[in-house]
C-alpha positions as CSV (number, residue, x, y, z in Angstrom):
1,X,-4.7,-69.2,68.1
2,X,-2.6,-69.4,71.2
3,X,1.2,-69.8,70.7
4,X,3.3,-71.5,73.5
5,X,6.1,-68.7,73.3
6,X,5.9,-65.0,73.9
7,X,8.9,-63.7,72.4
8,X,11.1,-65.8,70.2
9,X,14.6,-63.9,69.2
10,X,17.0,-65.3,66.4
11,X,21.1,-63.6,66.2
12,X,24.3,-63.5,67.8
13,X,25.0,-65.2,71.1
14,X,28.9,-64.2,72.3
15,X,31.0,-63.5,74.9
16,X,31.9,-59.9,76.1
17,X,35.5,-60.0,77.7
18,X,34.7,-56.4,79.7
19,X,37.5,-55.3,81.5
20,X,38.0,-56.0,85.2
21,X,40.7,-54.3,86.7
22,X,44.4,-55.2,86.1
23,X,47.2,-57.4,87.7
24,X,49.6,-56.2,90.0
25,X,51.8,-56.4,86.8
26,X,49.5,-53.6,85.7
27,X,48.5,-56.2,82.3
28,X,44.4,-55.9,81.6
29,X,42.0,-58.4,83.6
30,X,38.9,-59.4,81.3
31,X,35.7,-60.7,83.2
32,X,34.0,-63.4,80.8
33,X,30.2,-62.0,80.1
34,X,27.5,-63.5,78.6
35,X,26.4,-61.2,76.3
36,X,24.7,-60.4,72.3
37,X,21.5,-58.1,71.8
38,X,18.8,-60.8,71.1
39,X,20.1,-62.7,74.4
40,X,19.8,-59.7,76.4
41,X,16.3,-58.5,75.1
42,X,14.9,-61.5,75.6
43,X,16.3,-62.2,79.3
44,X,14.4,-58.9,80.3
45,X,11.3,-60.5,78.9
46,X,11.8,-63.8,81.2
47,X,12.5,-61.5,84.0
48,X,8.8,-59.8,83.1
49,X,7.6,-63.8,83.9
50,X,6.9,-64.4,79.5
51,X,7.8,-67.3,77.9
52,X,11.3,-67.0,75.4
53,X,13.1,-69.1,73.0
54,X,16.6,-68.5,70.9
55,X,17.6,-69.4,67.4
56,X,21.4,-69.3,67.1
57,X,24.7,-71.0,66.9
58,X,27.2,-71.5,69.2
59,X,30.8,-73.2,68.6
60,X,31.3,-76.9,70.7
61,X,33.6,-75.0,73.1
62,X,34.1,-73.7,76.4
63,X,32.4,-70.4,75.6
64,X,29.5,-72.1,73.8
65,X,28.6,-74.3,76.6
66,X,28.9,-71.5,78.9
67,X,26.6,-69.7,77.1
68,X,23.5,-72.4,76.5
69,X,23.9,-73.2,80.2
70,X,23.7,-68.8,80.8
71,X,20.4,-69.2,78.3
72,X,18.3,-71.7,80.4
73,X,19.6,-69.9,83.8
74,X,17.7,-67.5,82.7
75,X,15.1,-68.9,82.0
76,X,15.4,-68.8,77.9
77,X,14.3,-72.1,76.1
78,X,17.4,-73.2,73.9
79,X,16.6,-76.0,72.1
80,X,17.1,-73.5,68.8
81,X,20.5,-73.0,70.0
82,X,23.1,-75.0,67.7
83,X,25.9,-76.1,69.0
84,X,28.5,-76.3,66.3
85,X,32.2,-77.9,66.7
86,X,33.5,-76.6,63.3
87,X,32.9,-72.8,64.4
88,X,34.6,-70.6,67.4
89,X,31.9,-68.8,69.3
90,X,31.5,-65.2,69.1
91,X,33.7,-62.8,71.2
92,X,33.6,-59.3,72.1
93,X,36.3,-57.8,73.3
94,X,34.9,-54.1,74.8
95,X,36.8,-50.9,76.3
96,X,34.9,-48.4,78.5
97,X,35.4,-45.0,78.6
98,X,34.9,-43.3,82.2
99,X,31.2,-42.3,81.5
100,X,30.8,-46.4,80.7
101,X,30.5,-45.8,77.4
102,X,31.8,-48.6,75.1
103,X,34.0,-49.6,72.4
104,X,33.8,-53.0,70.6
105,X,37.0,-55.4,69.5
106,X,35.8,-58.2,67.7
107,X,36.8,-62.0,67.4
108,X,34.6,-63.2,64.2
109,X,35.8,-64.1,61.3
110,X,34.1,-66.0,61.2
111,X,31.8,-66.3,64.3
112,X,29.5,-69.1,65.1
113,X,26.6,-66.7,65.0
114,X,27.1,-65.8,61.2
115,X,27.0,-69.2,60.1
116,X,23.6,-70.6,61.1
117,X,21.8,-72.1,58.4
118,X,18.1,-72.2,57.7
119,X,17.9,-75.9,57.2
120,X,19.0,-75.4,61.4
121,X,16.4,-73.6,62.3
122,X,14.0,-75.2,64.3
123,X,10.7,-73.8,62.2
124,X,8.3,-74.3,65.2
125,X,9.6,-71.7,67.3
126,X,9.1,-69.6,64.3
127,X,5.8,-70.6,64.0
128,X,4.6,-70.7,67.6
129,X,5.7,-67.2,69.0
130,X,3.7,-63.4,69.5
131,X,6.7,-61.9,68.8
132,X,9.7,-62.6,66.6
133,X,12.7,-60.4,67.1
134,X,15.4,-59.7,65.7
135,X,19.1,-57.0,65.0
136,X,21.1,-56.5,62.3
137,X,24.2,-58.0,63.5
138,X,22.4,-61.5,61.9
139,X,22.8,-59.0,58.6
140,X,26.2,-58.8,58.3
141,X,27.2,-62.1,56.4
142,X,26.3,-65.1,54.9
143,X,24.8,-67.5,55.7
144,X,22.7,-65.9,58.8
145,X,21.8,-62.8,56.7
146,X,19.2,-65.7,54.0
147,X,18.6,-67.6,57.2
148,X,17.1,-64.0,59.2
149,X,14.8,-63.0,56.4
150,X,14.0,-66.2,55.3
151,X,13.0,-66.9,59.3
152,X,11.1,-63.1,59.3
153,X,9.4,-64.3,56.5
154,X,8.2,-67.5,58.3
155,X,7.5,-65.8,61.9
156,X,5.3,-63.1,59.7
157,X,3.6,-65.8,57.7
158,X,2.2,-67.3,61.4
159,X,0.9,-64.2,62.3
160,X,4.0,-63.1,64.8
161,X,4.4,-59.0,65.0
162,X,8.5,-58.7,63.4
163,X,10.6,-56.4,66.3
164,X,13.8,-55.1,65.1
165,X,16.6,-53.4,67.2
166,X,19.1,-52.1,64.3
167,X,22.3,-52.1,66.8
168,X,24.5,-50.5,64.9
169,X,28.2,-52.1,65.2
170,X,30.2,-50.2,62.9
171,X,33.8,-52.6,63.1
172,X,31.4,-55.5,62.4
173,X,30.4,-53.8,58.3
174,X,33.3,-53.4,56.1
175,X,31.5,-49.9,55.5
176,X,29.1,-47.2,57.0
177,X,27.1,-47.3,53.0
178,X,26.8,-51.2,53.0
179,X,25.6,-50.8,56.8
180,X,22.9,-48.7,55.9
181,X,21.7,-50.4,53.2
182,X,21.6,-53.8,54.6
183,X,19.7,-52.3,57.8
184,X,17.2,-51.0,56.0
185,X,16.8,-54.3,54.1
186,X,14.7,-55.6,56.7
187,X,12.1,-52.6,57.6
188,X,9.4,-53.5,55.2
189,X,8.9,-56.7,57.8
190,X,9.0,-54.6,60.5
191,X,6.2,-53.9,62.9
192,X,7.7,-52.6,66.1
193,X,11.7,-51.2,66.2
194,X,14.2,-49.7,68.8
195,X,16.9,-47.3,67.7
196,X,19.2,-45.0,69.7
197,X,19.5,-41.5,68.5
198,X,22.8,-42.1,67.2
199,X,21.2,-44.9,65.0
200,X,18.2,-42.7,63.3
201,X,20.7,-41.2,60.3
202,X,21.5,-44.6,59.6
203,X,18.0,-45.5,59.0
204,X,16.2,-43.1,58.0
205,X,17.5,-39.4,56.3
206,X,17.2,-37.5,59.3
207,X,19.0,-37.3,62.6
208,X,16.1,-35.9,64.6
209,X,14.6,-38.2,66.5
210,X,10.9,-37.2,66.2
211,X,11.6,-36.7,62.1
212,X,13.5,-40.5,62.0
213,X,10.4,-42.0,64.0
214,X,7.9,-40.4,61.4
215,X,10.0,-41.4,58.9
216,X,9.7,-45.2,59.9
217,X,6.0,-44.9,60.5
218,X,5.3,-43.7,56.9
219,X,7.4,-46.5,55.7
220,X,5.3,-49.2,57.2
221,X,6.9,-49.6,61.1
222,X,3.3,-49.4,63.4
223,X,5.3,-48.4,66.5
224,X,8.7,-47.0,66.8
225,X,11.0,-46.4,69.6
226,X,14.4,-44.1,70.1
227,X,16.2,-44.6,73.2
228,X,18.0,-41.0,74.0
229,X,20.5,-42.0,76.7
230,X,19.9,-40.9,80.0
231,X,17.0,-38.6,78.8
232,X,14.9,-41.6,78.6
233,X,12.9,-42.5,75.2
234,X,10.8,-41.2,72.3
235,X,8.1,-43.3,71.5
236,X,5.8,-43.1,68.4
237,X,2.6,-44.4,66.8
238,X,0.0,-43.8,65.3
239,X,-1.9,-42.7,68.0
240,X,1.0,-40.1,68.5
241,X,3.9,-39.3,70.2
242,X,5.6,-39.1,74.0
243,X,9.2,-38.6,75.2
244,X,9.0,-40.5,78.2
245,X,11.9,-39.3,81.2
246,X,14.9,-42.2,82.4
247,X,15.8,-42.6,85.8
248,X,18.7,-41.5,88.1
249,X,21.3,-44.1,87.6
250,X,24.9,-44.7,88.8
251,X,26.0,-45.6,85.8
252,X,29.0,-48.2,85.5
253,X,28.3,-50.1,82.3
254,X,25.9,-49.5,79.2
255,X,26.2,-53.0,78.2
256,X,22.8,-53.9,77.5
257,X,20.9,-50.6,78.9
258,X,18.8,-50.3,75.2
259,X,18.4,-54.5,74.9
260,X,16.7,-54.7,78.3
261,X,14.8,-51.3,78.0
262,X,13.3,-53.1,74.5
263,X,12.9,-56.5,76.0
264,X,11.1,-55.2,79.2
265,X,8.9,-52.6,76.9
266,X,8.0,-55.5,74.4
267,X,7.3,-58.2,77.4
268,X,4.3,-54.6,78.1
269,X,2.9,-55.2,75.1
270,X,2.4,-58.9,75.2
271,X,1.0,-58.8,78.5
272,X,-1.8,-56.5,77.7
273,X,-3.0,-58.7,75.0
274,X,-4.0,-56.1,72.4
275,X,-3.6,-55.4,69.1
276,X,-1.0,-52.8,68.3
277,X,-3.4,-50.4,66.8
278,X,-5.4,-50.8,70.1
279,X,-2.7,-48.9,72.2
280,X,-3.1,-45.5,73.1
281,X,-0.2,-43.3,73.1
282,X,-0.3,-42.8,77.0
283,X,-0.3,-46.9,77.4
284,X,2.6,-46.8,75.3
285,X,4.4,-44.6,77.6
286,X,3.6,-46.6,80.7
287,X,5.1,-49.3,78.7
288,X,8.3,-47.3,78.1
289,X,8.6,-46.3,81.8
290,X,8.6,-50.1,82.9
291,X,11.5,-50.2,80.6
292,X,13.3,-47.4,81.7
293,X,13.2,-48.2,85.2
294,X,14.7,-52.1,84.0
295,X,17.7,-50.0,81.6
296,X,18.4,-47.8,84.7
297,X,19.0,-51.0,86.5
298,X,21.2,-52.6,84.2
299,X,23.4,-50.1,83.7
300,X,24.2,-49.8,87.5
301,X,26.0,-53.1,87.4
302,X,28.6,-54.8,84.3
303,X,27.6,-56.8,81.4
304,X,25.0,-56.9,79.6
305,X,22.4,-60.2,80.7
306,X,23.6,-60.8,83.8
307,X,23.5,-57.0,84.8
308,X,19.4,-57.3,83.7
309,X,17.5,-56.6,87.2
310,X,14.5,-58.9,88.9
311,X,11.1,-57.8,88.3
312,X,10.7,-57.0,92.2
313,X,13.6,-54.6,91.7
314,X,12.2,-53.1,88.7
315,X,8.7,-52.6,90.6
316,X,10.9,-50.7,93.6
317,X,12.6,-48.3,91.2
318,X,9.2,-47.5,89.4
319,X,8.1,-45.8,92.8
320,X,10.7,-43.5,92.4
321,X,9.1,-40.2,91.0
């Protein structure tokens, strides 16, 4: 049956405050970014030309409206966004290191994002979509953590292949042990998953990359990913494995370098039209270095979605050997 969307994505829609300089008082300036894992995954899938929808909540302020009006910029369908004038939206508040590396200051407690319901869910888009995706950030409290797996549950049930990017947050658990557990609640959904190599300990017992991926493959996951930095990524199936080379990049900010590698390697997939099982390992890595050359864009610019290149641009950097 055909389904009207391509990738549908339910989580956390926020704000990253990344810093911007200072004043000529030397205080911090902040430049206000759209930002949030799902978001930015599936902005690199409209930028691939697919059709996307969200699923989350918003609060009725200045940050919320910002951030629908970001979504259909770019192209995102948001009538699953709620907009919600008892809740704050989500902020981030992020610090980066001079190799752009990130820390993350949080404003949630609560956050719009944790406090969709299921009743708000808009079931259609959960019903008409290739691919439902999803993080773990939507894990993390009540009432979004029911609402996600009662929504995976639904999405599976319509025949939708389950992606999950773990995105590993650690001020956001109240501890490393509850972390773990909660993200590996979801994995017996899972069909397709992302990880960074700092992430694979977390998931899985090992810390190797290729062991973790092997790992998630016995356990059910038919195709698995781990990003490795500026090294590129590890990708694994069943039809084997490849670590496929990054680009050169300047880097400036990380924000968003794994979510737009996985959105621009999952909007691949659904082009070809096949069945997981029917890709061959070398497809897979053509796949992966389409989403390396996107990742190798984004982090050339700050923030996170708006950082996320044009597909022309991504075609130009792929002719780079």
């Amino acid at each position: 049956m055909e389904k009207k969307y391509d990738v549908v994505a339910l989580g956390e829609f926020l704000i990253d405050f990344t810093p911007a300089g200072s004043t000529d008082s030397g205080m911090k300036l902040f430049e206000q970014n759209p930002g949030g894992a799902p978001v930015n995954m599936l902005t690199a899938v409209s930028k691939a030309g697919l059709k996307t929808a969200f699923i989350g909540k918003v609060g009725d302020d200045m940050h919320g409206n910002f951030l629908v009006e970001t979504a259909k910029q770019a192209g995102i369908d948001t009538r699953g966004i709620v907009v919600d004038d008892t809740v704050f939206t989500t902020l981030a508040f992020v610090t980066l290191d001079e190799n752009g590396e990130r820390e993350f200051s949080f404003a949630r407690k609560p956050g719009a994002d944790t406090m969709l319901c299921y009743k708000e869910v808009d079931a259609d888009l959960l019903r008409d979509t290739k691919v439902f995706h999803i993080g773990s950030l939507s894990l993390t409290d009540e009432p979004a953590r029911t609402t996600t797996f009662q929504a995976v549950k639904e999405a599976k049930k319509y025949g939708a292949v389950i992606s999950y990017d773990p995105n590993y947050r650690a001020p956001l658990w109240d501890s490393r042990e509850n972390a773990m557990e909660r993200m590996k609640s979801i994995l017996p959904f899972v069909d397709i998953m992302k990880l960074s190599d700092e992430e694979t300990a977390l998931l899985t017992p090992f810390s190797d990359p290729e062991e973790a991926a092997e790992y998630l493959l016995g356990s059910g996951v038919r195709l698995v990913a781990v990003t490795l930095g500026s090294e590129g990524v590890l990708i694994c199936s069943r039809d084997g494995s490849r670590k496929v080379p990054g680009f050169v990049s300047h880097v400036v900010d990380t924000t968003g370098a794994g979510d737009s590698f996985w959105g621009a390697f999952v909007s691949q997939l659904v082009r070809a039209d096949k069945r997981l099982e029917e890709f061959s390992i070398d497809e897979l890595a053509e796949c992966a270095r389409y989403g390396n050359a996107v990742a190798s864009l984004c982090v050339e610019k700050r923030g996170g979605l708006r950082s996320i290149p044009e597909e022309s641009e991504t075609f130009e950097r792929l002719t780079v050997k």
